[in-house]
SERO-4910 file (N, C-alpha, C, O; in steps of 0.05 Angstrom, whole numbers):
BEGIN
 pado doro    nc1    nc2    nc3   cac1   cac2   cac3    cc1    cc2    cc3    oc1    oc2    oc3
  Unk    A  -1476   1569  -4150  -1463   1558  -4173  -1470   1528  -4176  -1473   1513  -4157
  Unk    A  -1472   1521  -4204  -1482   1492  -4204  -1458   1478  -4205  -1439   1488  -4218
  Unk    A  -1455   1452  -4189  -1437   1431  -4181  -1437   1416  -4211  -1447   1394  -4205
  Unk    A  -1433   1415  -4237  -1429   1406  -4260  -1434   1376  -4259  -1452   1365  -4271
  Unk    A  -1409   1358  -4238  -1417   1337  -4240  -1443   1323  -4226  -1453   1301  -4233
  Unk    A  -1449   1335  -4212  -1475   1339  -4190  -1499   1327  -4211  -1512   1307  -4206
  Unk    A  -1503   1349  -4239  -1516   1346  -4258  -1524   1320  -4267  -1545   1309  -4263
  Unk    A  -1498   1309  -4283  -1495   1290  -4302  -1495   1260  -4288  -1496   1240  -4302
  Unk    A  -1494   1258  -4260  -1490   1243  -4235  -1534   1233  -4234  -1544   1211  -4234
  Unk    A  -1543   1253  -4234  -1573   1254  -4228  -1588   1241  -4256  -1604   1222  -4255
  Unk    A  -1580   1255  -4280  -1586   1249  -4305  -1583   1223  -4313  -1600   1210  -4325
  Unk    A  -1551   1212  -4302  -1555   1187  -4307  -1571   1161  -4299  -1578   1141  -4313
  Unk    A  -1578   1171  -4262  -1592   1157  -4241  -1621   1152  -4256  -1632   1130  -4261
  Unk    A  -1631   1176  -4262  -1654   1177  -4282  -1662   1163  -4307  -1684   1156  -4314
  Unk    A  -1633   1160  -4322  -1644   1158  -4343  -1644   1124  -4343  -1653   1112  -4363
  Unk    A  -1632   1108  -4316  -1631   1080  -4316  -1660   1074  -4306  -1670   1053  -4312
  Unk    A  -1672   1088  -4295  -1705   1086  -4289  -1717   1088  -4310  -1726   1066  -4318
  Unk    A  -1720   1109  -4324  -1729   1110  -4361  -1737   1096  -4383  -1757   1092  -4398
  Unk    A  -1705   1087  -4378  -1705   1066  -4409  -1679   1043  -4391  -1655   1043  -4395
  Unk    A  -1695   1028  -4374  -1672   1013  -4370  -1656    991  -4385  -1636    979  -4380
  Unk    A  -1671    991  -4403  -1669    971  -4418  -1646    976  -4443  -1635    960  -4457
  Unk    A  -1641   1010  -4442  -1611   1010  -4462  -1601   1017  -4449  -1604   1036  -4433
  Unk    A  -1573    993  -4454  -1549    996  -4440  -1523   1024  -4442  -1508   1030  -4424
  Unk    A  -1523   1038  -4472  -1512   1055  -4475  -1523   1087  -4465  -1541   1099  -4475
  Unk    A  -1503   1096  -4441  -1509   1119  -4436  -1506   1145  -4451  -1520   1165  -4449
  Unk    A  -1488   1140  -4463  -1499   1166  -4495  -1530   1165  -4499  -1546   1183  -4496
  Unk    A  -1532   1138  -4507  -1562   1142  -4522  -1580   1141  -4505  -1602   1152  -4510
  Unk    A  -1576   1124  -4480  -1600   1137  -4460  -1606   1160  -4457  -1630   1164  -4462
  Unk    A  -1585   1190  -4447  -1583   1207  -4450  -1596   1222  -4477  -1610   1242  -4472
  Unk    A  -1592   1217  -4497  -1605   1228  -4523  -1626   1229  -4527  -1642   1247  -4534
  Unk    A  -1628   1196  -4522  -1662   1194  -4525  -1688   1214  -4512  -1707   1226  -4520
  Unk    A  -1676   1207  -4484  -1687   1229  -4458  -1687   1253  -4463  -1709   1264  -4465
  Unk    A  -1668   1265  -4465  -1668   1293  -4480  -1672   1312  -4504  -1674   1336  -4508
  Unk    A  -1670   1285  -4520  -1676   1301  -4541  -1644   1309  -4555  -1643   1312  -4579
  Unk    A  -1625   1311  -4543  -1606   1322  -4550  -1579   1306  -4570  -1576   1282  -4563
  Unk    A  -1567   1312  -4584  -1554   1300  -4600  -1527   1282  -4582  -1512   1293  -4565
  Unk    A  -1526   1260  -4589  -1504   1245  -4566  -1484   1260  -4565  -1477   1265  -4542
  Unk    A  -1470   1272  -4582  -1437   1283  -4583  -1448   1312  -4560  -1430   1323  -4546
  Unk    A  -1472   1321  -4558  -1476   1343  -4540  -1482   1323  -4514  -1482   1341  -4497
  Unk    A  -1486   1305  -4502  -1486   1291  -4480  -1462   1270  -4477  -1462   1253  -4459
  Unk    A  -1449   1273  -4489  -1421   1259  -4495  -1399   1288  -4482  -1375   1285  -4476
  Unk    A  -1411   1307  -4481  -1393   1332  -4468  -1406   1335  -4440  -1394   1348  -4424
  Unk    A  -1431   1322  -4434  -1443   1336  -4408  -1432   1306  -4390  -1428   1311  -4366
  Unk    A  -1428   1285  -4395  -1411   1257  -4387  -1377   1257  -4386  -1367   1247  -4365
  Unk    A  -1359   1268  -4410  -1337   1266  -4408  -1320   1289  -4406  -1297   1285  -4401
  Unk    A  -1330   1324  -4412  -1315   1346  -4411  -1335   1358  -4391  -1337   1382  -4396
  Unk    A  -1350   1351  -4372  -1366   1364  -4345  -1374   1395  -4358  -1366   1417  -4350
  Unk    A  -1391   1388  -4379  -1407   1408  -4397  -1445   1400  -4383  -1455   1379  -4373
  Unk    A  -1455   1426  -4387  -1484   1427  -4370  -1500   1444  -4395  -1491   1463  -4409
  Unk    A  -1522   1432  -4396  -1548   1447  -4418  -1547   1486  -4413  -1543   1493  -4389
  Unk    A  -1549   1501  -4428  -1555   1526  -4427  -1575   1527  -4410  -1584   1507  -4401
  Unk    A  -1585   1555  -4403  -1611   1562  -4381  -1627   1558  -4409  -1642   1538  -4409
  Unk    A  -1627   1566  -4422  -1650   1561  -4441  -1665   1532  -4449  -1688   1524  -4455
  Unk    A  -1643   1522  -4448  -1661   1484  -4445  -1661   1472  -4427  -1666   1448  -4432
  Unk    A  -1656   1477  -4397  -1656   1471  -4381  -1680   1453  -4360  -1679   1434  -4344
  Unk    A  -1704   1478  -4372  -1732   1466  -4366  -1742   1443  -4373  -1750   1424  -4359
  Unk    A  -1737   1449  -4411  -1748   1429  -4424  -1737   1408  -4409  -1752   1394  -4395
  Unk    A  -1707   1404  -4412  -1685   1373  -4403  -1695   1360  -4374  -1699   1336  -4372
  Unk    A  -1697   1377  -4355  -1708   1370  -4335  -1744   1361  -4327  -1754   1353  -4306
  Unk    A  -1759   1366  -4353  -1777   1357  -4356  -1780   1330  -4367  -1799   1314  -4365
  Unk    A  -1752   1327  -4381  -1755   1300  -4394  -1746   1275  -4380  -1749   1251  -4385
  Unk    A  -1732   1292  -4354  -1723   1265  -4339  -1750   1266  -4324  -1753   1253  -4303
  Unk    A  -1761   1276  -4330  -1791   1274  -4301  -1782   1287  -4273  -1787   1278  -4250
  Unk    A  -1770   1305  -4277  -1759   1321  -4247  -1760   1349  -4247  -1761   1362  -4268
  Unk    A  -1760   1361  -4222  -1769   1394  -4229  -1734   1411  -4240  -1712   1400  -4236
  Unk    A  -1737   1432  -4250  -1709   1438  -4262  -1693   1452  -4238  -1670   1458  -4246
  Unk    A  -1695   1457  -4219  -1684   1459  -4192  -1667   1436  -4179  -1646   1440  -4166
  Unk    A  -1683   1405  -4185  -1679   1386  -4174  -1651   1378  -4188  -1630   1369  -4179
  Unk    A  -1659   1385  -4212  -1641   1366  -4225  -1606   1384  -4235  -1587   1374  -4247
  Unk    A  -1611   1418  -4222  -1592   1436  -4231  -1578   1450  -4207  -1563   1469  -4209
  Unk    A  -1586   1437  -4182  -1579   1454  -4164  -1568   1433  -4147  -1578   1413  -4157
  Unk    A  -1557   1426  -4131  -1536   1416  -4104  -1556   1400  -4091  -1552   1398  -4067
  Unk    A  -1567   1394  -4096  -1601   1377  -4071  -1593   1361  -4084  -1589   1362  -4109
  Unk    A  -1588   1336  -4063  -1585   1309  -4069  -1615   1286  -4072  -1616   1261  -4071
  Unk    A  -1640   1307  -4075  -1662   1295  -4068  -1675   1305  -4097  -1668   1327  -4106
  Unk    A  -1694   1289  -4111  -1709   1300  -4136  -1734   1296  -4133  -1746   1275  -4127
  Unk    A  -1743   1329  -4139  -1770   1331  -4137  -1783   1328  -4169  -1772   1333  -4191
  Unk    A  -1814   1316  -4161  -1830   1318  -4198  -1831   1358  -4208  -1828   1378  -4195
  Unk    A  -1835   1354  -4230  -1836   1382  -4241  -1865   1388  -4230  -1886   1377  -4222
  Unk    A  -1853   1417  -4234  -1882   1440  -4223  -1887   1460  -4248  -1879   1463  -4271
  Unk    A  -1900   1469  -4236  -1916   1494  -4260  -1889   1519  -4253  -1876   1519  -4231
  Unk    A  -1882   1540  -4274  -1872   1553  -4272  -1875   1589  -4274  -1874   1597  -4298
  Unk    A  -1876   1600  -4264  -1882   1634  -4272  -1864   1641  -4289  -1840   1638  -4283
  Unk    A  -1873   1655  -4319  -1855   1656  -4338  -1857   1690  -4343  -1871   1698  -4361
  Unk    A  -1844   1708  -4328  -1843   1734  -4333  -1840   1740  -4360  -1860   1752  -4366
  Unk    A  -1832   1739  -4371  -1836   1746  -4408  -1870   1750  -4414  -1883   1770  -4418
  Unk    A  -1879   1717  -4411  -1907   1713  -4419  -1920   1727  -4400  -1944   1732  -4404
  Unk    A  -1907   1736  -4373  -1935   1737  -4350  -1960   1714  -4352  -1983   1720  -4355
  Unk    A  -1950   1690  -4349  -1963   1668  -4353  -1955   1652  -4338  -1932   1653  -4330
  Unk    A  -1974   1629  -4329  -1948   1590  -4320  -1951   1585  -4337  -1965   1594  -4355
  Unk    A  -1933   1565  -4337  -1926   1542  -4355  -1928   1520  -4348  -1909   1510  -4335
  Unk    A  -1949   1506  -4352  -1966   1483  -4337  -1957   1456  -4345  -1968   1444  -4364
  Unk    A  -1936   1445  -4329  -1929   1420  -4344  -1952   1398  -4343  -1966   1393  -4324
  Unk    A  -1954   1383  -4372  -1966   1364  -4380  -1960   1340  -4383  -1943   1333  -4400
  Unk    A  -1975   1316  -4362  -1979   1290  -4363  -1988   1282  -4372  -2007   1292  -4384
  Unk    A  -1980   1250  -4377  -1998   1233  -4392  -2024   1217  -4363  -2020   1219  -4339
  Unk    A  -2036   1211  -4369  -2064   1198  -4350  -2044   1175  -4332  -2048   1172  -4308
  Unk    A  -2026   1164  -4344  -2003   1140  -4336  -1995   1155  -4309  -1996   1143  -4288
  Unk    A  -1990   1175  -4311  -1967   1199  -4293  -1978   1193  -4266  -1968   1181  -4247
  Unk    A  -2004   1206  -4270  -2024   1204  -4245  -2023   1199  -4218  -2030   1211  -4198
  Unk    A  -2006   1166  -4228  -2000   1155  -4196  -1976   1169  -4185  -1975   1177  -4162
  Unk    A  -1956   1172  -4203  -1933   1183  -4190  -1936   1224  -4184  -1919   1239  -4174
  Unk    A  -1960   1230  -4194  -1967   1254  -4190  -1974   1247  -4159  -1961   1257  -4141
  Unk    A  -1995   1228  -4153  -2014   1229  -4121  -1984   1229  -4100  -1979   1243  -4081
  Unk    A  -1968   1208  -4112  -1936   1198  -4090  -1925   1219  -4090  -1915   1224  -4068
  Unk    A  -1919   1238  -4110  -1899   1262  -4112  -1877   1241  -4129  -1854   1251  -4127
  Unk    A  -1877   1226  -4138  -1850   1199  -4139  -1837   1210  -4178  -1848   1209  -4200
  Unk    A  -1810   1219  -4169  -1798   1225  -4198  -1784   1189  -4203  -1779   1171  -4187
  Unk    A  -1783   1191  -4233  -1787   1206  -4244  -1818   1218  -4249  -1831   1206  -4231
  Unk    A  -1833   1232  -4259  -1862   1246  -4273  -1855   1254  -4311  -1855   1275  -4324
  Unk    A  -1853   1243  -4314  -1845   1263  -4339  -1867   1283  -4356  -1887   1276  -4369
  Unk    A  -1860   1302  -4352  -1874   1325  -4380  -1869   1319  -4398  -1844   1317  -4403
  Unk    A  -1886   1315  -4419  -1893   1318  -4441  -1877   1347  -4456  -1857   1354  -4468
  Unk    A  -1901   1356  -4444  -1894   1390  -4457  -1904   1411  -4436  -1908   1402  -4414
  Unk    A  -1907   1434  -4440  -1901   1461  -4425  -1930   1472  -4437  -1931   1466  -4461
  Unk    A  -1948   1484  -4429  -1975   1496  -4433  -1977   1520  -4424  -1975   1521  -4400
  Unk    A  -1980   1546  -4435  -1978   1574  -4418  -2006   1579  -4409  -2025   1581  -4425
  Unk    A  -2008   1581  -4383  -2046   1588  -4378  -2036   1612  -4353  -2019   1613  -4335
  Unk    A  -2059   1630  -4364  -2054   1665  -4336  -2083   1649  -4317  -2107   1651  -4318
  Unk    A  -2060   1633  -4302  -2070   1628  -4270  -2082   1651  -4258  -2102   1651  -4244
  Unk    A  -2067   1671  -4264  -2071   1693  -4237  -2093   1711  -4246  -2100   1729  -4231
  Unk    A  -2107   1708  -4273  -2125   1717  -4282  -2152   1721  -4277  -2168   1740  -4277
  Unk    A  -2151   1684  -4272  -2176   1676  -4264  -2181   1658  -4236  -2201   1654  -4223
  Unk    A  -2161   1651  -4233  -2169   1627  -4207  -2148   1634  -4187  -2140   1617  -4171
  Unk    A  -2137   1662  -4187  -2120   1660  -4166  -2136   1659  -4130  -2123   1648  -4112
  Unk    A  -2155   1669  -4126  -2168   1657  -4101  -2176   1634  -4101  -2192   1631  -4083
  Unk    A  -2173   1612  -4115  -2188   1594  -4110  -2164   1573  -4113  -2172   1552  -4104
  Unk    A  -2137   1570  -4122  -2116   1559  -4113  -2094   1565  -4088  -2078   1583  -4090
  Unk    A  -2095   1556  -4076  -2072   1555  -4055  -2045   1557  -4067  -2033   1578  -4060
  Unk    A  -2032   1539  -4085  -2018   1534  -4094  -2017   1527  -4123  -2022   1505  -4133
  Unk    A  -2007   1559  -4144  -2010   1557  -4166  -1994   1545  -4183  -1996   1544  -4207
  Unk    A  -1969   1531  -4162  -1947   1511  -4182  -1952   1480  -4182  -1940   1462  -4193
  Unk    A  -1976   1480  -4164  -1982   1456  -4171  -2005   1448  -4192  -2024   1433  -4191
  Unk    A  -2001   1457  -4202  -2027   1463  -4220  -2016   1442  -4255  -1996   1450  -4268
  Unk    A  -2028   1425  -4260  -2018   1388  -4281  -2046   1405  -4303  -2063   1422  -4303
  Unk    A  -2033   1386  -4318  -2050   1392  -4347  -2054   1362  -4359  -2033   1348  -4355
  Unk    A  -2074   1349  -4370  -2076   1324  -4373  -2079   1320  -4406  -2090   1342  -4410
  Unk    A  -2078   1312  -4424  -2093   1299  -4451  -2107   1277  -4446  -2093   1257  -4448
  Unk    A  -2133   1272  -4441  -2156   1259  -4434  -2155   1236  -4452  -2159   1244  -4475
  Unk    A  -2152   1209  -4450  -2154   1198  -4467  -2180   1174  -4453  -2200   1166  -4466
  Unk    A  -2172   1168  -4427  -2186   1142  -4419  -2206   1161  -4396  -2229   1156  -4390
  Unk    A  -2188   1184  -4384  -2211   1199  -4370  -2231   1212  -4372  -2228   1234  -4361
  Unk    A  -2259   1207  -4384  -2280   1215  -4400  -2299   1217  -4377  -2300   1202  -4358
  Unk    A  -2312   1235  -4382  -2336   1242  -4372  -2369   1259  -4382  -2383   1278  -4373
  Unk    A  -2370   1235  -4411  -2386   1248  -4427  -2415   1263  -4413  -2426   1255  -4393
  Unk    A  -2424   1290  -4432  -2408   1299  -4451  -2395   1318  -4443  -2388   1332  -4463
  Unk    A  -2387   1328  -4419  -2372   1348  -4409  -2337   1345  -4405  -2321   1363  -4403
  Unk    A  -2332   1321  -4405  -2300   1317  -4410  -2295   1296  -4432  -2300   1274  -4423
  Unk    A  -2286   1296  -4462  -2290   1277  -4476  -2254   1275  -4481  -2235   1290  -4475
  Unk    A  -2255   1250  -4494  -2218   1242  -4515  -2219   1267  -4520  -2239   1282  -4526
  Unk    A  -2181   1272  -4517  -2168   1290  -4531  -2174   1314  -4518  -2160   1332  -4528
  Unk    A  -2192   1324  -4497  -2197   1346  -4486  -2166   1353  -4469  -2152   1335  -4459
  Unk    A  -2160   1380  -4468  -2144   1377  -4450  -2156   1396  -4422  -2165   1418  -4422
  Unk    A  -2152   1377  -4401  -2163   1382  -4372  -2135   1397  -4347  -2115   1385  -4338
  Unk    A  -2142   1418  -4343  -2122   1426  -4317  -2126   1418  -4283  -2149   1419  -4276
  Unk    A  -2109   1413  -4266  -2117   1398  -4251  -2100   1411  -4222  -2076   1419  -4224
  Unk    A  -2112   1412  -4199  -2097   1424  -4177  -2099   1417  -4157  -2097   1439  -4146
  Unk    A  -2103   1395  -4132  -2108   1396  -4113  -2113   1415  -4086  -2128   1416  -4067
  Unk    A  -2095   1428  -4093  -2100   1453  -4072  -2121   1476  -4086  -2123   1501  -4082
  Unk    A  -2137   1457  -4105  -2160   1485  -4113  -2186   1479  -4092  -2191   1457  -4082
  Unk    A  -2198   1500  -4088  -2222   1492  -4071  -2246   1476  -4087  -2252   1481  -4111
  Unk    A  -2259   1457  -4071  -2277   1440  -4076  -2305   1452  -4073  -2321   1448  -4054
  Unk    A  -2311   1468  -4094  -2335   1471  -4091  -2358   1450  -4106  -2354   1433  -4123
  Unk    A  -2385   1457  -4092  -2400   1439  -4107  -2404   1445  -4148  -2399   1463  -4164
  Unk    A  -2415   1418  -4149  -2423   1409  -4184  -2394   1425  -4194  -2396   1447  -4205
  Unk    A  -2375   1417  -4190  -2348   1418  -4208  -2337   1386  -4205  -2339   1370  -4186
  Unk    A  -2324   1383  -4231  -2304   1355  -4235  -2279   1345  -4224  -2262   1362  -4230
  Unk    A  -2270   1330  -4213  -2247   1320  -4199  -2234   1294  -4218  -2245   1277  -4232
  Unk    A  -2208   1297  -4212  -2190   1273  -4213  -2198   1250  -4192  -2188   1250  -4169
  Unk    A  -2211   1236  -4197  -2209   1214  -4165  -2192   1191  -4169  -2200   1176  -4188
  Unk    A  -2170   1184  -4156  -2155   1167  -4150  -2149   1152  -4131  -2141   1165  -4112
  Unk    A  -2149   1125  -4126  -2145   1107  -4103  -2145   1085  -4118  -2160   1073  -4134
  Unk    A  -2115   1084  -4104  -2108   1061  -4113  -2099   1061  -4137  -2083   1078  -4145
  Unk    A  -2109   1037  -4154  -2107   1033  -4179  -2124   1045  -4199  -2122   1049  -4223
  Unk    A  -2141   1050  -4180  -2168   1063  -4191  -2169   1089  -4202  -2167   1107  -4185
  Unk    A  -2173   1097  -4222  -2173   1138  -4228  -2186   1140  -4245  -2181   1129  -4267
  Unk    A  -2210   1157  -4238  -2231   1166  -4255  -2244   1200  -4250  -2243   1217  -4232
  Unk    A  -2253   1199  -4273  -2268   1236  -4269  -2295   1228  -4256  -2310   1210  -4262
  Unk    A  -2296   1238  -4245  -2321   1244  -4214  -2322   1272  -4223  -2305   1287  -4232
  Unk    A  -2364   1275  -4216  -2375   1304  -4201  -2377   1315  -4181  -2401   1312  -4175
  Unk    A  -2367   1329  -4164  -2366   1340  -4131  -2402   1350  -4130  -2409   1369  -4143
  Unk    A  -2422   1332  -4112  -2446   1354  -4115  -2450   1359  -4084  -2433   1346  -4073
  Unk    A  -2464   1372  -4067  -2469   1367  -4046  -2491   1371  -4038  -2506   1388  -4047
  Unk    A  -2493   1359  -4024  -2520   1339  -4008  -2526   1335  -3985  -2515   1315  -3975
  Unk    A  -2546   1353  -3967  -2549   1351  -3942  -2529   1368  -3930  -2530   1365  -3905
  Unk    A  -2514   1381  -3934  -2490   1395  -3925  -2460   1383  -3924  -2441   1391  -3910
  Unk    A  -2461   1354  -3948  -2433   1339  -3943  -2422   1343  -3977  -2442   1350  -3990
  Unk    A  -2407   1342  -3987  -2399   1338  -4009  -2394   1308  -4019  -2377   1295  -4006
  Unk    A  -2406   1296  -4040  -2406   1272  -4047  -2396   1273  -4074  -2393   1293  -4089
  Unk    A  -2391   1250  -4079  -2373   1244  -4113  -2388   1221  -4128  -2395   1199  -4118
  Unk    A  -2395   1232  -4163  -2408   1221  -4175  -2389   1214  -4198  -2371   1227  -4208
  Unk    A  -2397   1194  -4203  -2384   1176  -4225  -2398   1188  -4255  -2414   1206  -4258
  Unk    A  -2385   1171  -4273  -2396   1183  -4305  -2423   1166  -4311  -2438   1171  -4330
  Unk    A  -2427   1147  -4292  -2454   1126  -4292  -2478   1138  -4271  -2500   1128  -4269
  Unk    A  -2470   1158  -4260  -2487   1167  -4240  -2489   1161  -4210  -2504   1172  -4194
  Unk    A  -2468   1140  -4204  -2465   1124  -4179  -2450   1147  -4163  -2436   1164  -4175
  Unk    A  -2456   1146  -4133  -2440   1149  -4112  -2414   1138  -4117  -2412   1121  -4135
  Unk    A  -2392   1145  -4102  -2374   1140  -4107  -2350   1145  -4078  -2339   1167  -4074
  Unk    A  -2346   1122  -4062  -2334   1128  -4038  -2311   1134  -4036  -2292   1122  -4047
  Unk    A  -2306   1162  -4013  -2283   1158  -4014  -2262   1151  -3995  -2260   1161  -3972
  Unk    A  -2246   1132  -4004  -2221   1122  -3995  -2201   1134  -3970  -2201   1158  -3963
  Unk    A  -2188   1118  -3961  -2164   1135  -3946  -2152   1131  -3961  -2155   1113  -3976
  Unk    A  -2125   1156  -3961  -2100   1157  -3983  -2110   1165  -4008  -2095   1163  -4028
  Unk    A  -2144   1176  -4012  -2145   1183  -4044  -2131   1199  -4049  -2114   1205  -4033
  Unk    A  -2133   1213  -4078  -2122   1236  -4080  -2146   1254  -4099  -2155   1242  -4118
  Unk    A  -2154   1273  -4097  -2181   1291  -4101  -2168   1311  -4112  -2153   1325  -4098
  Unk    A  -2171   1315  -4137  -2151   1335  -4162  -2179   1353  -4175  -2189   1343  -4195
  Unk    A  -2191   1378  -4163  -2205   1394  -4186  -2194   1394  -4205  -2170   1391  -4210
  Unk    A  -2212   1398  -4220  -2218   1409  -4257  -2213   1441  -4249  -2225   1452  -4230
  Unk    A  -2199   1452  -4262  -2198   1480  -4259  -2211   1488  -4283  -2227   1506  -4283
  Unk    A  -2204   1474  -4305  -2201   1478  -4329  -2207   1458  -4356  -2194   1437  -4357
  Unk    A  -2224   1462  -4374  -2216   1436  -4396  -2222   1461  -4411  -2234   1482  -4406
  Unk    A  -2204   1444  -4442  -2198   1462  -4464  -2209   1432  -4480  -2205   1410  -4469
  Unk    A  -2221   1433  -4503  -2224   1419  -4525  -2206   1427  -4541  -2202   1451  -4545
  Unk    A  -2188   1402  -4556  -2173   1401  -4565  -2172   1425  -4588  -2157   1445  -4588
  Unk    A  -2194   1419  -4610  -2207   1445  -4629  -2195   1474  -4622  -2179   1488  -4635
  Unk    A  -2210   1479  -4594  -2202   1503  -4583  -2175   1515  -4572  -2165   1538  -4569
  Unk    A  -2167   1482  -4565  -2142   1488  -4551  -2118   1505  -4574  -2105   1525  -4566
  Unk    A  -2115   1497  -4594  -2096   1493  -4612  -2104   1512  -4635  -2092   1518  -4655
  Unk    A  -2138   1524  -4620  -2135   1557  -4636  -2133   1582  -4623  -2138   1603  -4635
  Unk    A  -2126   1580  -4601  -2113   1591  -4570  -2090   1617  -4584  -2075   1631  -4569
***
């Protein structure tokens, strides 16, 4: 059973990370959610909680997984991909390129955007370890003409296997760019969108391309 105030206790903690900058918790709350104040005006003062049906979305908006933010764990995890028995599909939550860093840390908040349905198990289920970790990007600054351009949208997994001549997230540091995995001599090396070598770091973080959709395509899906 969900602890009610448990909820609205987490939501708040959140939503001062957010938008710290407004002082009214109605409208922090609203804003974040989406939801009309007099309906977060009941989840604050009559220990009222979102339906299962918006539950996902709401907990996507604080940047936390909907477990984290609905169940008794005093600890909040970023959102994951979800198995959606209806669709027989995930539901691949989507970052902005910003996210990135707090994707490599695990560090909520993360916020989703939106929810993407892709049949993981269709195509790449041997080749992910872990199909809830599996990020969806809208490409804006991460280009890798002409195979990853603006507006493409790119799927992303770390626990996918690294094979050679496929695309990666490379991250370190401050640094994050689309790299080519090729290999060479028997090592796997990473190429930049200029053609350069490209070293890697301790603490990177190395995210396959599972996937890119052009926008065109995406949105006639």
């Amino acid at each position: 059973m969900i602890k009610r105030t448990q909820f609205i206790k987490k939501a708040l903690e959140l939503s001062e990370l957010i938008l710290p900058e407004i002082r009214s918790k109605e409208k922090r709350l609203a804003l974040i959610s989406g939801e009309k104040e007099t309906t977060v005006k009941n989840w604050i003062f009559h220990d009222k909680i979102p339906v299962s049906s918006k539950r996902l979305h709401i907990s996507d908006s604080f940047g936390v997984s909907e477990q984290s933010l609905f169940d008794l764990s005093e600890k909040h995890s970023i959102p994951v991909a979800v198995f959606n028995r209806e669709l027989n599909c995930y539901l691949i939550p989507q970052i902005d390129e910003s996210g990135l860093e707090r994707l490599l840390s695990a560090t909520p908040p993360l916020i989703a955007t939106e929810r993407v349905p892709l049949k993981l198990q269709d195509f790449l289920k041997d080749d992910i370890a872990i199909p809830h970790l599996t990020y969806c990007i809208n490409v804006v600054k991460l280009v890798f003409p002409p195979f990853i351009l603006e507006s493409d949208i790119i799927f992303i997994n770390h626990t996918a296997s690294r094979k050679g001549n496929i695309f990666c997230v490379y991250t370190s540091g401050s640094q994050v760019q689309i790299v080519k995995i090729k290999c060479s001599d028997g090592r796997f090396i990473l190429i930049n969108k200029e053609g350069c070598e490209v070293r890697i770091e301790e603490n990177s973080f190395v995210a396959p391309v599972i996937l890119t959709l052009s926008r065109g395509y995406f949105h006639e899906v």
